[in-house]
C-alpha positions in Angstrom: 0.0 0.0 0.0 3.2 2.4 0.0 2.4 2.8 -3.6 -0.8 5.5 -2.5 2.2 7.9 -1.6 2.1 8.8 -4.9 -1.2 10.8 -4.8 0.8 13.3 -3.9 1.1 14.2 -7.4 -2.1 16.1 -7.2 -1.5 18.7 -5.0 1.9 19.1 -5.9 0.6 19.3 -9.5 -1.7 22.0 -8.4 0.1 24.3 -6.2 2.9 24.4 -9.2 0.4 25.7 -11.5 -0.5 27.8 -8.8 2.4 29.1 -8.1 3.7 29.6 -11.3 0.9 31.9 -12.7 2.0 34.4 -10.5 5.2 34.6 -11.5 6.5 36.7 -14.8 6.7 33.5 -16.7 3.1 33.7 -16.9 3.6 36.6 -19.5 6.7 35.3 -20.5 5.7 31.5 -22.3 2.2 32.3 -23.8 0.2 30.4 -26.8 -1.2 33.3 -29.2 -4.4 32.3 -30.6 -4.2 31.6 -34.3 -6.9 30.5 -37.2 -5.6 27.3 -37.0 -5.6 26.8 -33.4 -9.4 26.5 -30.9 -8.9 29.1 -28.4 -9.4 32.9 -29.0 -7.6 34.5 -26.3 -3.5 34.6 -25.3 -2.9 32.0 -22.7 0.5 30.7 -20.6 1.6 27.6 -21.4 2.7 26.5 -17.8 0.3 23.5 -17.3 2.8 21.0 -18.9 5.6 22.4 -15.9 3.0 21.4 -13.1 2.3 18.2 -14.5 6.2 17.1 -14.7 6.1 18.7 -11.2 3.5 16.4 -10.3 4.5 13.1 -11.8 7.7 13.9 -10.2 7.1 14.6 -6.8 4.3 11.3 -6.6 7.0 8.9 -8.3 9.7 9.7 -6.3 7.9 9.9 -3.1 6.5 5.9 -3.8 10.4 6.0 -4.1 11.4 6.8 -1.1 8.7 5.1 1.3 9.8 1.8 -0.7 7.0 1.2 -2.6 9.2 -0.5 -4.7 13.2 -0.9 -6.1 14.6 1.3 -8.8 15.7 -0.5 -11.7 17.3 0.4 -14.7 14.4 0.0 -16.5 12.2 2.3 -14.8 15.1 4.9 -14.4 15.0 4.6 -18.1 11.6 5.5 -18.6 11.6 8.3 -16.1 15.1 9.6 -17.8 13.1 9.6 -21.0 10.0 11.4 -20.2 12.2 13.9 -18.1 14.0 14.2 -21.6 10.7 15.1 -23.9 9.8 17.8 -21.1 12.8 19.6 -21.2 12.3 19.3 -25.4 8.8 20.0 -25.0 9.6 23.5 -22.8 12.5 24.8 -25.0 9.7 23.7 -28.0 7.3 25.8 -26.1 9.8 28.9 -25.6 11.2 29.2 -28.9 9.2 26.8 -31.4 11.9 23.8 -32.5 12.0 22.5 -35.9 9.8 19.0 -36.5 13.5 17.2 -37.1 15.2 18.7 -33.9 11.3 17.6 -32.1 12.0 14.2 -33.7 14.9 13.5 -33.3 14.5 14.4 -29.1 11.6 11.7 -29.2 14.1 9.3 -30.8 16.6 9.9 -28.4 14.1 9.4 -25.4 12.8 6.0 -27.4 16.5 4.5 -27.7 16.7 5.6 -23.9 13.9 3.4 -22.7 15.1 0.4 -25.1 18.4 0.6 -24.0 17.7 0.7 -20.6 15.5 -2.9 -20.8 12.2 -1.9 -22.0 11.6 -3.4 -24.8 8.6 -5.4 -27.0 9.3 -9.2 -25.3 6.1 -10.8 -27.1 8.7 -10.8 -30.3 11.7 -13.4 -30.1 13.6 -11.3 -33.3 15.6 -8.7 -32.1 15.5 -5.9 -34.9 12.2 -6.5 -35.1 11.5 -5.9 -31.5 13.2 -3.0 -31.3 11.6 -1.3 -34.2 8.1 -1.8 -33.3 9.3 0.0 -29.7 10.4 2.7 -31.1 7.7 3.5 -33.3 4.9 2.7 -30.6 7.3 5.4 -28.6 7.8 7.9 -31.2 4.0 7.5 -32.4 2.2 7.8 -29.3 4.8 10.9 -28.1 3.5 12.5 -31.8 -0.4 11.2 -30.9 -1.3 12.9 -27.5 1.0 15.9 -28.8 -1.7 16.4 -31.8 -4.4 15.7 -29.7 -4.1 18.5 -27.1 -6.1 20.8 -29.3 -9.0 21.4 -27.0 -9.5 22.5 -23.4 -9.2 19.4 -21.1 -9.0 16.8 -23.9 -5.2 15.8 -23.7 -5.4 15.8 -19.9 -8.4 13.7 -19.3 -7.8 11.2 -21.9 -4.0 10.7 -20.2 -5.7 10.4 -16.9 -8.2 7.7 -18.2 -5.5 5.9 -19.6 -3.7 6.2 -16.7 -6.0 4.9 -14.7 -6.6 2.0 -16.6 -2.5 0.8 -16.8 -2.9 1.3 -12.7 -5.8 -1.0 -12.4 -4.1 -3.5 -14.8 -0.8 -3.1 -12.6 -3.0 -4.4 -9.5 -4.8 -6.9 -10.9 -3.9 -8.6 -14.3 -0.3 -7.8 -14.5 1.0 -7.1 -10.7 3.7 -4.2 -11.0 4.6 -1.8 -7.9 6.4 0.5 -10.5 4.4 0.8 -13.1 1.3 1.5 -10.4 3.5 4.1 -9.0 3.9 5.6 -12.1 0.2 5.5 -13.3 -1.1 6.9 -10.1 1.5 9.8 -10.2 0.5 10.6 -14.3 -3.1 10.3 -13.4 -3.3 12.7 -10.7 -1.0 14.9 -11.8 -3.4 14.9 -14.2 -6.2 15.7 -12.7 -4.8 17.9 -10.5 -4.3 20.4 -14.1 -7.8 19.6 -14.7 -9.4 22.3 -13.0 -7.1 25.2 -14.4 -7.3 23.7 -18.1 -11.2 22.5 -18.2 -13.4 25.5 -16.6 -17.2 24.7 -17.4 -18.4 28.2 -18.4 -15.1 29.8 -18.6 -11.8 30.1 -20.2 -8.6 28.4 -19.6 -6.4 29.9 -17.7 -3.8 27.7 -18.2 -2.3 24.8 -21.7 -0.2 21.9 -20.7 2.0 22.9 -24.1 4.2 20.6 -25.7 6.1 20.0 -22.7 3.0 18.4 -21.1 1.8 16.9 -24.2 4.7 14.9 -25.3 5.4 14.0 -21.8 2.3 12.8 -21.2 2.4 10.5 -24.4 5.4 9.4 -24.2 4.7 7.9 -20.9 1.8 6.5 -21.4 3.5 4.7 -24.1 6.5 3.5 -21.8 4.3 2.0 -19.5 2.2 0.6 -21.7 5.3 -1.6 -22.7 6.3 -1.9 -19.4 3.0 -2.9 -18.0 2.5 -5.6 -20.8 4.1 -6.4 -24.2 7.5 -6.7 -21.8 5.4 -9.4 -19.8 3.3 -10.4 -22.3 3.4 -14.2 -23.8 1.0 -14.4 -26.8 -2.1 -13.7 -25.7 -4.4 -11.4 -27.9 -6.0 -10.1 -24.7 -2.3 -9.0 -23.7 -1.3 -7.5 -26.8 -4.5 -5.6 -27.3 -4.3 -4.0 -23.8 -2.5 -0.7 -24.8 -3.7 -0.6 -28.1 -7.2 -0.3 -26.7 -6.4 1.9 -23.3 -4.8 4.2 -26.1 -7.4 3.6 -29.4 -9.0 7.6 -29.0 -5.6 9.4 -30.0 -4.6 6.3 -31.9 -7.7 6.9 -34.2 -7.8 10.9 -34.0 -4.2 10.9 -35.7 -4.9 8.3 -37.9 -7.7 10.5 -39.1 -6.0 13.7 -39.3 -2.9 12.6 -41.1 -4.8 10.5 -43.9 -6.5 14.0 -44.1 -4.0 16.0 -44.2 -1.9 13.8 -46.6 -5.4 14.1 -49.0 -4.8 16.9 -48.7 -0.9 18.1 -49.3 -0.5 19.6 -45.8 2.3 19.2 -43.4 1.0 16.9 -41.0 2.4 18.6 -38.2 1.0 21.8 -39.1 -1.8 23.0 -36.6 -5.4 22.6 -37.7 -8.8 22.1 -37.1 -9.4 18.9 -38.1 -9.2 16.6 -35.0 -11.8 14.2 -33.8 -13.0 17.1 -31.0 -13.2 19.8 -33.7 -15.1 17.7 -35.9 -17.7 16.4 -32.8 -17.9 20.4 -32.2 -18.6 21.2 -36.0 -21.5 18.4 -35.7 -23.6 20.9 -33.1 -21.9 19.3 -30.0 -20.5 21.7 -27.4 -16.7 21.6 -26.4 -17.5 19.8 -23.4 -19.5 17.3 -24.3 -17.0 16.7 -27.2 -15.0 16.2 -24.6 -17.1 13.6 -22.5 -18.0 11.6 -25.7 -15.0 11.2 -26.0 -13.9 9.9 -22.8 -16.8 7.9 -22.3 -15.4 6.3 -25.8 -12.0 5.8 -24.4 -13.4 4.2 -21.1 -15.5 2.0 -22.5 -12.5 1.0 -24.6 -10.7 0.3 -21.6 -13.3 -1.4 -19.7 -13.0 -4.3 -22.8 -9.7 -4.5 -22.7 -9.2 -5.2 -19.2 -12.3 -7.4 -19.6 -10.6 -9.5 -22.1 -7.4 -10.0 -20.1 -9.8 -11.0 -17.2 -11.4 -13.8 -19.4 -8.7 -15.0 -20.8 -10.7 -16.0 -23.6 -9.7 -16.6 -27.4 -12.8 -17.0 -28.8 -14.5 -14.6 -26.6 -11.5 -12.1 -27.3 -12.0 -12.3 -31.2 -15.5 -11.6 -31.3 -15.3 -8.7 -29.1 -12.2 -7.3 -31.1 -14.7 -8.1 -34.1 -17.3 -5.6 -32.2 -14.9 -3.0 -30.9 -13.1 -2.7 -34.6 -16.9 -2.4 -36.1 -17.7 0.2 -33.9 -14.5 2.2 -34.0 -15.1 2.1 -37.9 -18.8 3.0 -37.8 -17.0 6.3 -35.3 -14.2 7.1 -37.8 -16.5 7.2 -41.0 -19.0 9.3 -38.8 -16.1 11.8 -37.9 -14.8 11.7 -41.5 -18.1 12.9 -42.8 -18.3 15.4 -40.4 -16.4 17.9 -42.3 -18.4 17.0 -45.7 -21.7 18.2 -43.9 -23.5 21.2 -43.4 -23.7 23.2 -40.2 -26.9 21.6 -38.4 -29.3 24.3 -37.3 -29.9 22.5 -34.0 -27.7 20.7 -31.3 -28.3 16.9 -32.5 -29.9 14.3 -30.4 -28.0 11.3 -28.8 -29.0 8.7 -31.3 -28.3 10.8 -34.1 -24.9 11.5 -32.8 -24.9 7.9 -32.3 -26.1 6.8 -36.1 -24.6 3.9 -37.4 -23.9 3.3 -40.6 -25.9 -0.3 -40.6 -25.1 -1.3 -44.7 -20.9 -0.7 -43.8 -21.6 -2.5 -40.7 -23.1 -5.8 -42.2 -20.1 -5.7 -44.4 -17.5 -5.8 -41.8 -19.4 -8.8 -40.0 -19.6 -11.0 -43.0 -16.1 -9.6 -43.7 -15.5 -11.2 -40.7 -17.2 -15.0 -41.0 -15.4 -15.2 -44.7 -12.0 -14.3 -43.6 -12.3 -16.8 -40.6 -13.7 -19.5 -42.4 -11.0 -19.0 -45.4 -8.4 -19.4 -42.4 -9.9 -22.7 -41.2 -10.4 -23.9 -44.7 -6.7 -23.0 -45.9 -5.5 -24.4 -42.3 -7.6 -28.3 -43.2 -6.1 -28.3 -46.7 -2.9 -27.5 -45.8 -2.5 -29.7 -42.3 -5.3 -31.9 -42.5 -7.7 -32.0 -39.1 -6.8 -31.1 -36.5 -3.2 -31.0 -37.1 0.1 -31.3 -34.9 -0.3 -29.4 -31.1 2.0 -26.8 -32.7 -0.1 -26.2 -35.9 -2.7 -25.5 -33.6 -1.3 -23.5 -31.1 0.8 -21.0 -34.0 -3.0 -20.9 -35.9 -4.9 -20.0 -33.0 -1.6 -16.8 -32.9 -2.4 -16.3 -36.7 -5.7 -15.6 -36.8 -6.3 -12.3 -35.0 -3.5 -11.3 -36.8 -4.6 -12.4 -40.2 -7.7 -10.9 -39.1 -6.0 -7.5 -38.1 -4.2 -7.1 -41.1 -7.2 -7.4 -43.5 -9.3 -5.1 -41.9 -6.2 -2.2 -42.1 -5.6 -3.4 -45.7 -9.5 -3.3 -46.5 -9.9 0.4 -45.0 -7.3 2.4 -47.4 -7.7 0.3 -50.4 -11.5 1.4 -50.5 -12.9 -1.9 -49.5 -15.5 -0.4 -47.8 -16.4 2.6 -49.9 -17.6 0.4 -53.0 -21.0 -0.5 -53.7 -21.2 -4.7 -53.9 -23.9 -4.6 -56.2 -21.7 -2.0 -58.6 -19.2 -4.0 -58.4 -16.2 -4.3 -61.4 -12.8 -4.5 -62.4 -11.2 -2.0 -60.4 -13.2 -3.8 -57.2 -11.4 -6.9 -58.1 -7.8 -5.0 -58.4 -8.5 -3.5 -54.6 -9.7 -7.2 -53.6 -6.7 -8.9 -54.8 -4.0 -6.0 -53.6 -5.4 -5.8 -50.3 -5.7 -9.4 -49.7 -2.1 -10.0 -51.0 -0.7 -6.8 -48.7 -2.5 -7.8 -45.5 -0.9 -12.0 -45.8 2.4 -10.6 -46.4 2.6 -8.7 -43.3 0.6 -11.2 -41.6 3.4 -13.7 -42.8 6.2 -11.6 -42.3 5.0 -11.0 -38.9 4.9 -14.2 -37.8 7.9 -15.3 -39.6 9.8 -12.7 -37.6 8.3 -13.5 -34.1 7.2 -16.9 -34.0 9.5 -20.4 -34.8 7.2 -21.8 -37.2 8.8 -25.5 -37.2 6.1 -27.5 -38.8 3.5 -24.6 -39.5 4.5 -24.0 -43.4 4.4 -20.8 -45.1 2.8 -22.5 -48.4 0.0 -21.9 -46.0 -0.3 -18.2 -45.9 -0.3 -18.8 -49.9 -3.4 -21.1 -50.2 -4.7 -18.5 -47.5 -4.4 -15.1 -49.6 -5.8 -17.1 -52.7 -9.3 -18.3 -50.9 -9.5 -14.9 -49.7 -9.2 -13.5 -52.9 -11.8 -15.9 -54.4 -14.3 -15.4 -51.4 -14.0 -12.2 -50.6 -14.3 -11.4 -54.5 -17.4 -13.8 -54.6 -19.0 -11.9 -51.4 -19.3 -8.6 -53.4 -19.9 -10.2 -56.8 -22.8 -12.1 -55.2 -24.7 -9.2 -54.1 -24.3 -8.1 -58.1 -25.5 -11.7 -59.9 -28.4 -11.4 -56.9 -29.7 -7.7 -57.7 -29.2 -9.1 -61.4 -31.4 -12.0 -60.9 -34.2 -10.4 -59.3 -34.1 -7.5 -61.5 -34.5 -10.3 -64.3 -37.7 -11.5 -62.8 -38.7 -8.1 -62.2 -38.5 -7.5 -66.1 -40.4 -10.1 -67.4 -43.6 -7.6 -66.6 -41.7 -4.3 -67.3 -41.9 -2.6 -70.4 -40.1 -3.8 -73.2 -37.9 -1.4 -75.0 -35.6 -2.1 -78.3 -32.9 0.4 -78.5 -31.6 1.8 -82.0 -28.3 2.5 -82.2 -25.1 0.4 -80.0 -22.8 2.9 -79.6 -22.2 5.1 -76.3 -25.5 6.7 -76.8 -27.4 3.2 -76.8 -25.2 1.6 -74.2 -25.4 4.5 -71.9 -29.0 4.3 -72.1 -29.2 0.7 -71.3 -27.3 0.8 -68.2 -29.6 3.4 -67.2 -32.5 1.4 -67.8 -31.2 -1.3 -66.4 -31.1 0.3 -63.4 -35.0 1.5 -63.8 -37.4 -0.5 -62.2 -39.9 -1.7 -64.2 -38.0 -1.3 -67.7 -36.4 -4.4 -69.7 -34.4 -3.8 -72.8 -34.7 -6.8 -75.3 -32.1 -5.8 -77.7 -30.0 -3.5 -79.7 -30.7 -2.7 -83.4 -27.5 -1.9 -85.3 -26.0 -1.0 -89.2 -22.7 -2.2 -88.5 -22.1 -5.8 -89.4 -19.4 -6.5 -86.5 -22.1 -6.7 -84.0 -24.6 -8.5 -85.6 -25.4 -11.5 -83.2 -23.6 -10.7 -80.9 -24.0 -9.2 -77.2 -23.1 -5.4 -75.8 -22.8 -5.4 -71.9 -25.6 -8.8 -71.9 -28.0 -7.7 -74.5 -28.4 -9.0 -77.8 -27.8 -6.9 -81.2 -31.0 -8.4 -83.2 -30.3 -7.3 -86.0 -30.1 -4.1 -88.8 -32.9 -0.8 -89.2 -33.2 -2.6 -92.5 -34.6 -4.8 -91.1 -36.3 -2.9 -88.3 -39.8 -4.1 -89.4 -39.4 -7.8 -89.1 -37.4 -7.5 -85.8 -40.5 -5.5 -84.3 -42.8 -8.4 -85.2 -40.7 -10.6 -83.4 -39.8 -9.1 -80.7 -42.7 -7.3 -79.8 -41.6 -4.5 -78.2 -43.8 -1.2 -76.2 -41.2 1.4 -77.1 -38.7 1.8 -79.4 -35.9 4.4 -78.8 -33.7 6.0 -81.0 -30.0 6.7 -79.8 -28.8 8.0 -83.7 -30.7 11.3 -84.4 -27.6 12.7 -86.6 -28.3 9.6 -89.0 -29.4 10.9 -92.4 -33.0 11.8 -92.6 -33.9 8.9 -95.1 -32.9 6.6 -92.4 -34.9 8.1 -89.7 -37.7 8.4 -91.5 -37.6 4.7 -92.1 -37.2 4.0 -88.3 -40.5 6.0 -87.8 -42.4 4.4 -90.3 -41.4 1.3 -89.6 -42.5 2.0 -85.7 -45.6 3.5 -86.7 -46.6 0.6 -88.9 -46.1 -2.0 -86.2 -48.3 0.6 -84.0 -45.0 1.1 -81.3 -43.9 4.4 -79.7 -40.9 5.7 -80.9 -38.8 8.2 -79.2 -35.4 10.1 -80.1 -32.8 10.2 -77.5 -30.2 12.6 -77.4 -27.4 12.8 -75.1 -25.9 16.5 -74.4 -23.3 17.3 -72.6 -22.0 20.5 -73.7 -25.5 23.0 -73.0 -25.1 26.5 -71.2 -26.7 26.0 -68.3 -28.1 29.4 -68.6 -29.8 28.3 -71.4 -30.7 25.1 -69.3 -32.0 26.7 -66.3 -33.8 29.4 -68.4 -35.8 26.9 -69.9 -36.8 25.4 -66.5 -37.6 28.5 -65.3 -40.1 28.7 -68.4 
């Protein structure tokens, strides 16, 4: 229980922030408001100073009462996040350059690492090393870019915070890493009050130097607390991932925006998850407390998941929590494509869920496992070795991962199945063939495969192609099919003329209910007899008065009006003496539309 000495880091937090706004560095380190940044009025920047302060005086005091032993490791970590503080201050004072920011958050990284925190969970060394330093660098970078709105930084550190020191009790027992959480936390909310005012300004930003720090730690401990520990259970490796999802998804979103877009992405802007909640007729503070009732809930699974100690139960709600983090991101990325409402929006519309992209990530999600299982039978037989088993039951939520980050950007889920078409197919088979390569390289690097073949990750990636294909080309053959039926009572139409005019006009129809297009009538001798895009070419306009007969159609239209007039005037003879409608179509594309919205107006 010598641990709880490190609540101190609340008042000491406080009475530095305190203390410090009544000093000339108050007027000394203050953020000018700018058009790309929230607030409208000149603020200090000291808030970052009293959380250091804070974290400081909590962790060393668990220190000193013996709530634990120094090691080198935690020395390491506390070396680096005193490192990114200092950065982040002198940041703060005089505005670094991104490389000299960088390269500080490196230098912190390579700290930790070398000091014995690293990513255990992966036996190759290089391998381990890298994905440290990036989950380092990236989270640093992450809470940095989210600390764009009054109190959201600061409480989504504390939540995190509190869930690494309720994981540090429980699941994975760690004095250190509890004494660290606790001191972050409530250093935390001991800036709260100063930062978030209900009804008020701040009177105080945490900066960069609280920022970085804050992410940066969080990301330490999060190794720390479990991929050091961790053996290869998904529960395990989905713990940070999860306590940490909100500013994992907010600067996901903002830099594929900003690349889209050819901006810097660490330029300033207002274009963050909170901006875009705000923009959507939410207030700043509810923005806010969506989104920390989003990270909580996030965190509530995944310490649920580590209780249960479930695979199957771990998969499906990984299945959920990905749907539902999807459903949020496209809601926040159409956000900024909609107009202003007039009126704050009610809960479930804030909540809306788009239920057609939804469907598709679930059956997304029975195809991919049941291509797994299928590739794993063909490849091992059933049930295969003890070690086939085990390294499958590793594969799958990886396999499973990758596909749904490969699906996303290749524009899986922005296609219409029933409209699919070549370029569908293209996406299918590149994001398919990218997601088992870094499934495969992944477990190649981190796993001893032994009897587990790599052929396997082969016959994989080519039943997902062919399924997953088949899944959106079904849809298509069904809305065919029906649409077929549908016809047989539609009006029957006979179009004149199979160039882009006549073609265009039967796709069109095709997509009109209640219309049925029984064939093309053509001059040029290439096409006789044969099909354009499923529909037959009957036959010539000499010979339009026969084919009439036969086919018996309501409506004839005519996609040639330029023809020469001796031709037309047969086509309308020949229409009027088998007692069918005729009508000329003509395709423009090049009208005024003065002239176009005159004539409406008329």
């Amino acid at each position: 229980m010598s641990t709880v000495a490190a609540v101190a880091a609340l008042p000491a937090a406080a009475l530095a922030i305190v203390t410090l706004l009544r000093t000339p560095l108050a007027r000394r380190l203050v953020a000018q408001p700018s058009a790309d940044r929230w607030h409208e009025t000149a603020t200090p920047i000291l808030g970052g100073i009293g959380i250091f302060v804070g974290l400081s005086v909590g962790f060393w005091l668990a220190v000193a009462v013996g709530a634990f032993h120094t090691t080198t490791a935690i020395l390491g970590i506390y070396g680096g996040i005193a490192l990114l503080f200092l950065a982040g201050l002198v940041d703060d004072l005089v505005k670094l350059r991104p490389v000299a920011k960088l390269s500080a958050q490196v230098g912190a990284a390579v700290l930790v690492i070398a000091t014995g925190t690293n990513v255990q969970l992966v036996s190759n060394g290089l391998v381990a090393t890298t994905i440290a330093l990036l989950w380092l660098v990236g989270m640093t970078n992450a809470f940095n870019l989210l600390d764009n709105m009054d109190g959201l930084a600061a409480t989504m550190a504390a939540i995190a915070f509190g869930f690494f020191a309720i994981d540090a009790v429980t699941i994975h027992p760690n004095h250190a890493v509890l004494a660290f959480a606790l001191a972050g936390g409530l250093a935390c909310a001991g800036f709260l009050p100063f930062n978030l005012r209900p009804g008020g300004r701040a009177l105080v930003f945490m900066g960069d130097a609280g920022s970085q720090m804050l992410g940066f730690a969080l990301a330490a401990i999060g190794l720390s607390a479990s991929w050091k520990v961790a053996g290869t259970t998904v529960a395990t490796l989905l713990l940070p991932i999860l306590v940490l999802a909100v500013p994992i998804l907010d600067t996901s979103l903002v830099t594929i925006a900003r690349l889209l877009e050819g901006r810097p992405i660490y330029q300033g802007g207002r274009d963050h998850s909170s901006h875009r909640l705000v923009r959507f007729g939410l207030s700043d503070g509810h923005a806010v407390a969506l989104l920390a009732l989003v990270a909580t809930t996030l965190g509530a699974t995944s310490l649920t998941y580590n209780v249960l100690d479930n695979q199957r139960l771990t998969l499906i709600g990984v299945l959920v929590t990905f749907v539902l983090l999807v459903q949020f991101a496209s809601f926040l990325a159409d956000v900024e494509r909609r107009p202003l409402p007039e009126e704050a929006p009610g809960l479930l519309q804030t909540f809306a869920v788009h239920w057609r992209r939804l469907v598709e990530v679930v059956i997304d999600f029975g195809l991919i496992s049941g291509t797994f299982l299928a590739a794993y039978v063909i490849q091992f037989g059933w049930p295969g070795s003890e070690n086939q088993r085990h390294l499958a039951t590793i594969t799958l939520p990886i396999v499973l991962a990758a596909r749904y980050l490969a699906f996303i950007p290749f524009g899986l889920y922005r296609s219409i199945w029933r409209y699919a078409g070549s370029r569908d197919l293209l996406a299918i088979a590149a994001a398919v063939g990218t997601s088992e390569l870094v499934a495969t390289a992944y477990m190649s690097s981190t796993q001893a495969l032994s009897d587990f073949s790599r052929s396997f990750f082969v016959v994989d990636a080519l039943l997902g192609m062919v399924v997953i294909a088949g899944s959106r080309f079904a849809e298509r053959g069904l809305v065919v099919g029906l649409r077929s039926m549908r016809e047989r009572t539609g009006r029957r139409a006979v179009i004149v003329g199979a160039g882009r005019t006549g073609r265009s006009l039967m796709r069109e129809l095709r997509e009109t209910a209640g219309e049925r297009v029984v064939g093309f009538v053509d001059d040029n001798p290439r096409l006789r007899r044969r099909r354009v895009h499923g529909v037959p070419v009957i036959g010539t306009t000499y010979e339009l008065e026969r084919l009439l007969e036969r086919t018996q159609p309501d409506i004839v239209l005519v996609t040639i009006p330029n023809a020469s007039r001796g031709r037309l005037d047969a086509i309308v003879d020949a229409c009027a003496g088998a007692r069918v409608d005729c009508r000329f179509v003509r395709r423009e594309i090049d009208l005024d539309p003065r002239v176009v919205l005159g004539s409406t107006a008329k």
